[in-house]
BALOBA-1460 file (C-alpha; in Angstrom, 3 decimals):
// residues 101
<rec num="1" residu="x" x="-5.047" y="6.564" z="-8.387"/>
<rec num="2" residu="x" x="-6.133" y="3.138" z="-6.970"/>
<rec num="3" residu="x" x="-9.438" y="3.098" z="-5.494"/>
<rec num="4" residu="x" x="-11.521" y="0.392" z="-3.952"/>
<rec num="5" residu="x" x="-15.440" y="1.013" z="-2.581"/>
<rec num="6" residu="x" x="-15.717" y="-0.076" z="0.984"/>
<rec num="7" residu="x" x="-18.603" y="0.433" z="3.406"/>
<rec num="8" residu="x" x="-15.858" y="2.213" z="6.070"/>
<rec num="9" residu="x" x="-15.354" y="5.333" z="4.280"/>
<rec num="10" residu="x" x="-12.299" y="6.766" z="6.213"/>
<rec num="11" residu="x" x="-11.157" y="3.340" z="5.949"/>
<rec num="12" residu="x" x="-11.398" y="3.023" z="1.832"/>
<rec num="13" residu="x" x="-9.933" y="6.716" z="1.602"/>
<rec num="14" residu="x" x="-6.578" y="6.091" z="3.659"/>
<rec num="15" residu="x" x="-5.574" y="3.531" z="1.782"/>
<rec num="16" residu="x" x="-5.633" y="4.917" z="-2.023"/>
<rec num="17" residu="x" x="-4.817" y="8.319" z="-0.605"/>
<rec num="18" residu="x" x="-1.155" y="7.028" z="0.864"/>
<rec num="19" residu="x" x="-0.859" y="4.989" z="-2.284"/>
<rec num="20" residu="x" x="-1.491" y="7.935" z="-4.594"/>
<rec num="21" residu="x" x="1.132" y="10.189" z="-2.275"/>
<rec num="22" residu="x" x="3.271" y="7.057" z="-3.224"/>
<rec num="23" residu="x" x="2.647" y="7.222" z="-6.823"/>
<rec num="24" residu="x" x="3.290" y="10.849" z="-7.305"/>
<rec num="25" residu="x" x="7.071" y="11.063" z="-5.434"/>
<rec num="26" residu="x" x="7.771" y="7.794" z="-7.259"/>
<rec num="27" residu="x" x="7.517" y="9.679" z="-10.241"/>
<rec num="28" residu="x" x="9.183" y="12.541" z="-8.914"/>
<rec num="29" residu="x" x="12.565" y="10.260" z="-8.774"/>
<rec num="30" residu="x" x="15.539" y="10.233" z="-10.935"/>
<rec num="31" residu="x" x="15.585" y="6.756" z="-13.302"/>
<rec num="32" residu="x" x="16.007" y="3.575" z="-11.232"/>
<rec num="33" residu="x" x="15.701" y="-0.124" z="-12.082"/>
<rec num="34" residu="x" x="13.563" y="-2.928" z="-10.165"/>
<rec num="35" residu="x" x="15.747" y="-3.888" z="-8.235"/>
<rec num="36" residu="x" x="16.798" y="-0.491" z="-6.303"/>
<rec num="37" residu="x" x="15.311" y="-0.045" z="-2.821"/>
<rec num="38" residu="x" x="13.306" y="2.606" z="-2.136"/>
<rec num="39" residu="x" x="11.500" y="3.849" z="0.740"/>
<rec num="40" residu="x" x="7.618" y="4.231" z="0.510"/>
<rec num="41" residu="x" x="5.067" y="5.980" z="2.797"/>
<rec num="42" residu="x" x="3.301" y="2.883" z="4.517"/>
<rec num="43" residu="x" x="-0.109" y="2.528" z="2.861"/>
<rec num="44" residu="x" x="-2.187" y="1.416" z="5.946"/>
<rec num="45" residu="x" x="-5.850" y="2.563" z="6.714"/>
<rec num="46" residu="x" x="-4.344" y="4.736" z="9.851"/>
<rec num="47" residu="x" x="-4.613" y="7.870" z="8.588"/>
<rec num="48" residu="x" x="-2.080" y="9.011" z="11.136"/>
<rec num="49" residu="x" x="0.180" y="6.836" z="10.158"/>
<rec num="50" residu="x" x="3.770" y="8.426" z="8.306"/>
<rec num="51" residu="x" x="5.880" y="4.804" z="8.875"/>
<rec num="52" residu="x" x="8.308" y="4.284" z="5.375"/>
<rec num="53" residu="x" x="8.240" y="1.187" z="3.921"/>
<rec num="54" residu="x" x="11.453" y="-0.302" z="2.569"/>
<rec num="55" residu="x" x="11.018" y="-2.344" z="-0.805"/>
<rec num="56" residu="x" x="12.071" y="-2.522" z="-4.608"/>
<rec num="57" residu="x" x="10.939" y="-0.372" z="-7.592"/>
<rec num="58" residu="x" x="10.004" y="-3.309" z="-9.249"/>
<rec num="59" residu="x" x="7.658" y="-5.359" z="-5.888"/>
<rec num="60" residu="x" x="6.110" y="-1.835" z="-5.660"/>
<rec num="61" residu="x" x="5.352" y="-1.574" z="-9.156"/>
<rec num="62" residu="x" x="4.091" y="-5.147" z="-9.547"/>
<rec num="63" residu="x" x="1.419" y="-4.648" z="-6.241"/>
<rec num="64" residu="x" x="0.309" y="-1.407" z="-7.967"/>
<rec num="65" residu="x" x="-1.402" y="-4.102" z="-10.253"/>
<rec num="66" residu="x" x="-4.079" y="-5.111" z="-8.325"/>
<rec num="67" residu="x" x="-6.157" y="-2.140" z="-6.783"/>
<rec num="68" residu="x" x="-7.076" y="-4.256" z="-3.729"/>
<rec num="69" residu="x" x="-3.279" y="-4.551" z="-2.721"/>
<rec num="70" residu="x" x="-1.200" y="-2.213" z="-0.159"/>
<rec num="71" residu="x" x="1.751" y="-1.806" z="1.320"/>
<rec num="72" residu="x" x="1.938" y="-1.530" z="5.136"/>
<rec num="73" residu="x" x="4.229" y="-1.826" z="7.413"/>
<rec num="74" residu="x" x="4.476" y="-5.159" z="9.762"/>
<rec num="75" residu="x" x="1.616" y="-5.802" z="11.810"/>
<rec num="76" residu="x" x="-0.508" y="-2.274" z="10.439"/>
<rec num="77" residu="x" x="-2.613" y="-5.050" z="9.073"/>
<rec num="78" residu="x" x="-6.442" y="-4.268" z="10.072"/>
<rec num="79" residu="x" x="-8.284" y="-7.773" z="10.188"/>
<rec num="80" residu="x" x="-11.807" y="-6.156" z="10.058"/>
<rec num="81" residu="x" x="-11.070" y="-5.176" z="5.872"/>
<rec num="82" residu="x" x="-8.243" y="-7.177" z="5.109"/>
<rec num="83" residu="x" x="-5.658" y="-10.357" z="5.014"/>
<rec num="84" residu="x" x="-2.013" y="-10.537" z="5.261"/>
<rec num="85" residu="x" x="-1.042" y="-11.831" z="1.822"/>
<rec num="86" residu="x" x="2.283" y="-11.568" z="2.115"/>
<rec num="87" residu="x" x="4.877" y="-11.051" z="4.667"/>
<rec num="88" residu="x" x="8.494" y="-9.787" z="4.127"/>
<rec num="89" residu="x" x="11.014" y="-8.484" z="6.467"/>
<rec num="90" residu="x" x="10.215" y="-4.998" z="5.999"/>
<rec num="91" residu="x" x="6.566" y="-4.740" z="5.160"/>
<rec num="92" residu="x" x="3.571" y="-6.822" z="4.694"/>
<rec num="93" residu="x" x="1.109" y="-7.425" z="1.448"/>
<rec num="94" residu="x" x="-2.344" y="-6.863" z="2.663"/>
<rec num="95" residu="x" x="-5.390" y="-7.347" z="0.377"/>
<rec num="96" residu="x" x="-9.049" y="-5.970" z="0.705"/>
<rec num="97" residu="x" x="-11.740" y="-8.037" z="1.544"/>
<rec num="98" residu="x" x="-14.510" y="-7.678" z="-1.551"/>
<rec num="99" residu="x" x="-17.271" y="-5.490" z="-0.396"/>
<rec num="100" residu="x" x="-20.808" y="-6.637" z="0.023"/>
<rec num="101" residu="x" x="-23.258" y="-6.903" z="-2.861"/>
């Protein structure tokens, strides 16, 4: 499971949570390659938030590299903790701000 300290504590368990619900259906899946589409449960800091994001096996995969990357669907962005790093059709990159020392 990703997880990433932040002061907002609702805030820094959303986020992993919906990532780790992603994880563990992923690997519920028959075989697929990188480039099949599949839909993932939006990993924004709303915690009543069930929106599906749309994207490859393979973009999925690669933003599961960096535990300050998400998935969210357009515009679930939240300014206060994060930046839009990327923006696609279907959903949106967003990346944690580092906490405070």
């Amino acid at each position: 499971m990703r997880t990433l300290p932040l002061c907002d504590g609702r805030f820094a368990q959303n986020q992993p949570a919906h990532a780790q619900v992603n994880a563990v259906v992923d690997g519920l899946r028959p075989p697929y390659t990188a480039d099949d589409e599949l839909r993932f449960l939006c990993e924004c800091s709303r915690g009543e938030c069930a929106e599906r994001v749309v994207m490859t096996a393979g973009d999925y995969a690669a933003l599961g590299r960096d535990i300050r990357r998400f998935a969210v669907a357009p515009g679930h962005d939240d300014p206060i903790f994060e930046i839009v790093v990327e923006q696609h059709d279907r959903y949106w990159v967003v990346e944690k701000f580092e906490p405070p020392a």
